[in-house]
Structure formats: structure tokens, C-alpha cells
N, C-alpha and C positions, 0 to 999 in steps of 0.2 A: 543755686547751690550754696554760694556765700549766707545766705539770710536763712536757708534752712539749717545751716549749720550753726547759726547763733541760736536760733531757739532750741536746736537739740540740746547744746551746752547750758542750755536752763531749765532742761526737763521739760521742754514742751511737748506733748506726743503731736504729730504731723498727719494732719491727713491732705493728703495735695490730688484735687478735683479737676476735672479738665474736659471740654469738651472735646478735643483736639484728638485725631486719630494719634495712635504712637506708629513713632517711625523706628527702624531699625537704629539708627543711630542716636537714639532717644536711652538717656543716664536709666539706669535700672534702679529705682529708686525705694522700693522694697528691700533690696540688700542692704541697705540704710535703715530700715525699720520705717520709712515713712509708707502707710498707708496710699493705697491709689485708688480714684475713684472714676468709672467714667459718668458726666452727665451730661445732661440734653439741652440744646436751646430752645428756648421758647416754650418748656413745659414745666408743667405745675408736680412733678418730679423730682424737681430739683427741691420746694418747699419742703416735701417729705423730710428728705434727706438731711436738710440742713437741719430743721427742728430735731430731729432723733441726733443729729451729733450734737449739738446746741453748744459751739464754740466760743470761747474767749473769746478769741481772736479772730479775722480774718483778713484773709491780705487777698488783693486784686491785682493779678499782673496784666498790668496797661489799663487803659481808661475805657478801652471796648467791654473789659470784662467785668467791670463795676457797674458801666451802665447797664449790662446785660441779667447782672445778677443782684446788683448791690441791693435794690427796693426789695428784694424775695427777702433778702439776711437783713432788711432793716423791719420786714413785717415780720418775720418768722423769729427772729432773735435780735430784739431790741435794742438787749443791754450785752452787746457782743461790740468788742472795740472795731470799730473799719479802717483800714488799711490801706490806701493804693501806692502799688509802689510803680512808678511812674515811667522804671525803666531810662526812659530820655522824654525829652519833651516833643513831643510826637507834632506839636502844632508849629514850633520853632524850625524842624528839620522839614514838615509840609512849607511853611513859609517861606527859606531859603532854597526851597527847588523851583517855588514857582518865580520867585525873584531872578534865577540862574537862568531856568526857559525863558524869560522876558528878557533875560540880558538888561536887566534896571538893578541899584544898588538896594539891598535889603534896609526895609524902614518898618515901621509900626503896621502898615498900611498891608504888608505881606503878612506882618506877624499876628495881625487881630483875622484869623482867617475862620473859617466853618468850621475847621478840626478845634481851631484854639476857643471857639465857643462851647464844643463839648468837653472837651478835654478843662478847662478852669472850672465847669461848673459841677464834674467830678472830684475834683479836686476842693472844691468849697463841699460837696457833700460829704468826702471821708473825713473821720476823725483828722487822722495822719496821713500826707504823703512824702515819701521817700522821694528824693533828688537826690540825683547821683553827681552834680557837676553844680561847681561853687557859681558856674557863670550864670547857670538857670536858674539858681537861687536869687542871683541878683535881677534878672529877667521878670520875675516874679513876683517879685518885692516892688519893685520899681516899675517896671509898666505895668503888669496886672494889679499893683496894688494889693497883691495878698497880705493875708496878717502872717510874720513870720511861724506864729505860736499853729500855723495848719502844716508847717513844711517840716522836715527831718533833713539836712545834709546827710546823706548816707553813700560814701562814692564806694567804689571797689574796697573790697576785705582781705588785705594779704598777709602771708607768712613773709617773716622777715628774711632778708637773704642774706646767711651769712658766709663768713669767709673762704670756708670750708667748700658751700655750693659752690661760691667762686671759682674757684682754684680748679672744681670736676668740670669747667666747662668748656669745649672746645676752644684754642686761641686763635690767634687773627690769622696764620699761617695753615690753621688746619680747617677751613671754611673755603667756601668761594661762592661765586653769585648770589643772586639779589631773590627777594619773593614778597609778594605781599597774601591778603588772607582776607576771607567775608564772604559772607552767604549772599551767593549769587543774586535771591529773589529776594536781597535788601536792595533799593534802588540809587541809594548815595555810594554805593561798593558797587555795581555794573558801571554805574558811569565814572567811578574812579581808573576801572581797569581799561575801558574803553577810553579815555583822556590817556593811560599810561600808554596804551596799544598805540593809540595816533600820532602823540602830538611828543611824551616825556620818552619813551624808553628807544624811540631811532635816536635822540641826540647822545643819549649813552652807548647803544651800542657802538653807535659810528666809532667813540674814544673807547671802545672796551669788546671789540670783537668777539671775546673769546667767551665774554660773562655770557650768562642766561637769567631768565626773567621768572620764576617759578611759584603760579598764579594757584591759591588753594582758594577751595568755597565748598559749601553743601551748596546740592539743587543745582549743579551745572547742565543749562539746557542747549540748546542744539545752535543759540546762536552766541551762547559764550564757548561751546568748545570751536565753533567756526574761526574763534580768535586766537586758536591755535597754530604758531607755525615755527617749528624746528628750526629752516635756514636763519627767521630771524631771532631765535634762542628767546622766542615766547611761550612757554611752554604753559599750559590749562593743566593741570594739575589733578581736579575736582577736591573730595573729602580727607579732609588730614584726618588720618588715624590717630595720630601723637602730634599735639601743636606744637609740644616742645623739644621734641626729633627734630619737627620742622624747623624750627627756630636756629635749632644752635648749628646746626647742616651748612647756613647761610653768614654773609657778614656784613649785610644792609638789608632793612627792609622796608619798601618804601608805600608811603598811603596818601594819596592827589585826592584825596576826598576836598570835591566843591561845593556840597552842602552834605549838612547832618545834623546832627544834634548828640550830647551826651556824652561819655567817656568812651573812646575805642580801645576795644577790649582786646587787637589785635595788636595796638602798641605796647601794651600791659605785658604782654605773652611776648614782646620782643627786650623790653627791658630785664623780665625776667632770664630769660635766657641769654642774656649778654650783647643782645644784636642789635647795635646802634640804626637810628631811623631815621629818611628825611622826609617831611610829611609838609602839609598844607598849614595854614592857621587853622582854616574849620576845624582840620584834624587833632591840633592842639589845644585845643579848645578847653579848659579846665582841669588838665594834665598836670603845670607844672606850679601855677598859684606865685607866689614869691621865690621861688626857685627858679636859678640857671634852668633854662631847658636842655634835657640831657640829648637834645636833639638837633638838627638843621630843620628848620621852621622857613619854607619857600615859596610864595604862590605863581610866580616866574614859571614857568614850564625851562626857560634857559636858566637860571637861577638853581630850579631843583635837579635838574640833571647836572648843572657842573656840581653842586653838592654832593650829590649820591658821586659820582666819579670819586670829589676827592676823598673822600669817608673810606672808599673801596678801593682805593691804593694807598694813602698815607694810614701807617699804625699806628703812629702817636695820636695822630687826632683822632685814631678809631678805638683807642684803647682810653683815652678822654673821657668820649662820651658813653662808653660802655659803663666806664662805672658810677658818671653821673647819673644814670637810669639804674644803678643799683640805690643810691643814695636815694633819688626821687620813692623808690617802688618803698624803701623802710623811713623816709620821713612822711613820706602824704598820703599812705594808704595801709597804714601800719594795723593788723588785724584787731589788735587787742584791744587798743584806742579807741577803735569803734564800734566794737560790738560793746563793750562798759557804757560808753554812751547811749547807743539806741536802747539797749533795755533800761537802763535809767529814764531815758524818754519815754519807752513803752511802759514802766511800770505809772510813772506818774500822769501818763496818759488817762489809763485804766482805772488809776482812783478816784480821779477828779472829770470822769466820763460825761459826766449831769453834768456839773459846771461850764466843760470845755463846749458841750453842745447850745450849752445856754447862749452863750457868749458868742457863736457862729450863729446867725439869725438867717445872711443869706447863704449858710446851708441847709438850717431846717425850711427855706423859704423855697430850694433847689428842689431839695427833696419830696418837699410836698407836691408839687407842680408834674416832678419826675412820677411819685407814686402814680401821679393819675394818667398822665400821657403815655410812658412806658408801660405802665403796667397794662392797661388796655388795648394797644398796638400787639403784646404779647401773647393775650388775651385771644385775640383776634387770631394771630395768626397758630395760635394751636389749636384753638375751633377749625378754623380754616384747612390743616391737616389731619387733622381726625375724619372729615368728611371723604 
């Protein structure tokens, strides 16, 4: 929504394509004026379409969707700028789970894995990819040896929060209990909640009887609402209608995320709304850069439960870190900053298209190898359904 909205404020017209069934709870994104289109995998469908719009631009969300389609938009439209925006680094967060199941410390060895084979060598064949976390920039730079001149810092896009929103937001007196937030059928958010269910949130209740635990996600299936239980004020919650209902309601919220990758989007939505958090390091993970963290940063399961305790009885220190997390949300994600940036990036992308591809060899080298592997796999398998 963030990056559709920088190019509406450049007049870009949006057409946003998607194989993806829509769900009810899916942004209505025609009331925006953005155009919607459904298309098909694996069919020669999709070429039509693209050649009849024959876009500038095009952007790839996540690395599945580039390799799926990026060889159609590079034979079909050439001289159209490619895009992937990378979301999180999908091979970093595969890495550190399978590091977590082994119970071994995360090294190179996790991180050069099958995902992070495909996933760099889409990222060598787009012009541009978006990184959302300064940490993966340096991941990237540094063990993958990327050239900086392929990557974009582009982390979250915020409105600034000022005084005013302050002041309308619930205080520390008018909140109680704890919640955290993530879509269930993300795997580093099930086993965050399941680590909270076990092991963090009895050593809190034990000191906090009276709190409750107020678990949100889309996609809650039958063995995360199992993790439901009243006596012990764990409450399954499922889909937040208003995340920031949810937010200001509470006056801690906490995220035991033990692998992942990229910025979490549900700290974002807690500093916005005033609600200090005590979370993991994974979970802080390119959040606070040179800055105090406006947070309790604990991987202790003893550790982060006595934190969240004292967060959730002492106001001074809860009123602390509240507005550190307003400081962080208007110094390091400040909207205006970086959208002037990315289209400065995107326009001189676009001019210098010829050159910038010249200069990437092993991507036209990617790309080549891709056009003929993928595209006859693809080939293959919509002969193969037509029959």
C-alpha cells in the first residue's frame, strides 16, 4: 500500500496483477483507482496482457513472482524497468529456522541455502531490488557480495506522528493486558505464539494474575485456536478488524519471534499507537539502527517475562518508552524522506536502463539461462493442462 501510494503521488496510473484468489479481507483497491487484474500461472496469457499494457514499470512482490513471470515482461517488454521488491529476505528467515530446528548457531552455511540460490539470482536479474531492513542490506553486500548499485534501502513509509495524535491516545491508566499480532500461516509468528503459550507468558501470569494475553492473526486454524484457554487468560483472538483499536486497547505488546527476517510490521503498529514492546533480537532486527531502542530487547524467556512485567506496572518506564517509539516511527521511517529518494532512484534507474544492464553481466548471464530453463518448464506444463 506504502509503495502504491508513492507512485500514485507521481502520477503513475497502477495496474496491480495477481494470481492470487481474493479473500474477504483483501484492501479494495479499485476505490484507489488502481486497476486489478486476475492472471494465470504458467500460461502464455499472461504475454498477451502484458504486451497490450506495455509498462514502464514493473514491480515483483517476492522472488516467486519474478521468477514466475519476470522472463514473460523481459521478452514481451524489454525496455520496461524490473523491480523486485523483496518484501524480507525470504532465504535469511528459511536459514534461521532451519538453524532453530537443528538447535546449531546460524552461520553462512544455513544462510547459502536452496531458497537463497533462487532468491540472489532474482535479485541479480532485476534492475532494482527493494530491501526493507539496513541489516539485509549489509547481508547482501557482505556475504552475497552484491553490487550496492542493484539494491534500494526502502524500509516502512510513515506519516509523522504528531503531538496532537499524542495526546488522542489512550494513557497508561486507561489500557490493560498484553497482545501480540501475525498471520497465523506465517511460520516464525506460530512458533512465536507457541514459545509465548509454553514457556514466556506462565512466568508472567504467575506475577500478573489478573492480565490476559490477546493473541490476533488472519488464517487462525483449528490447532492455533486449540491454544486458546480463558483460565489461563490466553485468549486466540483470530482477525483484527482495526489494528489500531487493537493497539491502543492494550499497554504492552510482546513479539518472542526466534527466527525471521525483515522489519515487523506489528511493532510498527505498536509504536504507532503508543504501546511499548518487549520483543526478541530477531524481532528487532533493523528497527532501531543508531537509535536507543524504544523497546526491552530480551531472548531470556526469564529475562523477557520479568521485562514485560515491569513495562506493565511501572508508568514511568512505560511512558519512557512510549514515546521513544514515537521518536524512532518520525526519525527512521519518516514518509517524505523516502519516497523523494526512491523515485530519485527510480527515475535515474529508467534513464540509464541500457547502461545499468550493461554493467550487470551476471544478470543478463541469469537471465539468459532463466529464459530457457523456466520458460520451457512453463512451456511444458501448460501443454501438459491443455491436454
Amino acid at each position: 500500500m506504502q509503495l502504491i501510494e508513492v507512485f500514485q503521488s507521481n502520477d503513475y496510473k497502477i495496474t496491480f496483477a495477481t494470481a492470487c484468489a481474493k479473500t474477504d479481507n483483501a484492501f479494495n483497491l479499485e476505490s484507489i483507482g488502481v486497476f486489478q487484474k486476475t492472471i494465470a500461472l504458467n500460461s502464455s496469457s499472461f504475454d498477451d496482457f502484458i504486451k497490450e499494457l506495455n509498462p514502464n514499470v514493473v514491480l515483483f512482490d517476492r522472488f516467486m513472482t519474478e521468477e514466475q513471470f519476470g522472463w514473460r515482461v523481459a521478452e514481451q517488454c524489454p525496455n520496461a524497468l524490473r523491480i523486485l521488491d523483496t518484501e524480507d529476505l525470504h532465504c535469511l528467515r528459511k536459514g534461521r529456522q532451519l538453524a532453530f530446528k537443528d538447535g546449531k548457531p546460524f552461520s553462512k552455511a544455513y544462510l547459502f541455502n536452496d531458497v537463497a540460490k533462487r532468491e540472489i539470482a532474482s535479485i541479480y536479474r532485476s534492475d532494482l531490488s527493494l530491501i526493507i531492513s539496513e541489516a539485509e542490506m549489509e547481508i547482501l553486500k557482505n556475504d552475497f557480495k552484491l553490487d550496492e548499485v542493484l539494491l534500494v534501502y526502502l524500509p516502512f513509509m510513515l506519516d509523522e506522528i504528531s503531538e496532537n495524535d499524542i495526546k488522542n491516545l489512550p494513557k497508561f491508566d486507561e489500557r490493560e493486558h498484553f497482545v501480540t499480532i501475525g498471520n497465523f500461516l506465517h511460520e516464525p509468528n506460530y512458533n512465536a505464539i507457541l514459545y509465548l503459550k509454553q514457556t514466556i507468558w506462565p512466568l508472567i501470569k504467575e506475577q500478573l494474575p489478573n492480565a490476559e494475553l490477546h493473541v490476533y492473526g488472519a488464517y487462525a486454524s483449528q490447532k492455533v485456536n486449540q491454544l486458546h484457554n480463558e483460565k489461563q487468560g490466553f485468549l486466540i483472538k483470530g482477525f483484527a478488524q482495526d489494528v489500531n483499536e487493537v493497539m491502543q486497547q492494550v499497554k504492552v505488546c510482546l513479539a518472542s519471534i526466534q527466527f525471521g527476517a525483515g522489519l515487523k510490521g506489528k511493532l510498527v503498529d505498536a509504536m504507532k499507537n503508543g504501546t511499548p514492546s518487549v520483543m526478541t533480537s530477531i524481532a528487532a532486527e533493523g528497527m532501531f539502527g543508531n537509535y536507543q531502542p524504544s523497546v526491552f530487547i530480551e531472548d531470556s524467556p526469564e529475562l523477557f517475562a520479568k521485562k514485560a512485567i515491569e513495562i506493565y506496572n511501572n508508568k514511568s518506564i512505560w511512558s519512557s518508552k512510549q514515546q521513544s517509539g514515537f521518536d524512532i516511527i518520525n526519525a527512521r521511517f519518516n514518509k517524505t524522506d523516502f519516497q523523494k529518494k526512491f523515485i530519485e532512484c527510480l527515475d535515474s534507474a529508467i534513464e540509464q536502463l541500457n547502461k545499468k544492464r550493461l554493467n550487470n553481466f551476471t544478470g543478463q548471464m541469469l537471465q539468459h539461462h532463466t529464459l530457457q530453463s523456466t520458460k520451457f518448464m512453463s512451456k511444458w506444463i501448460e501443454e501438459k493442462n491443455s491436454n
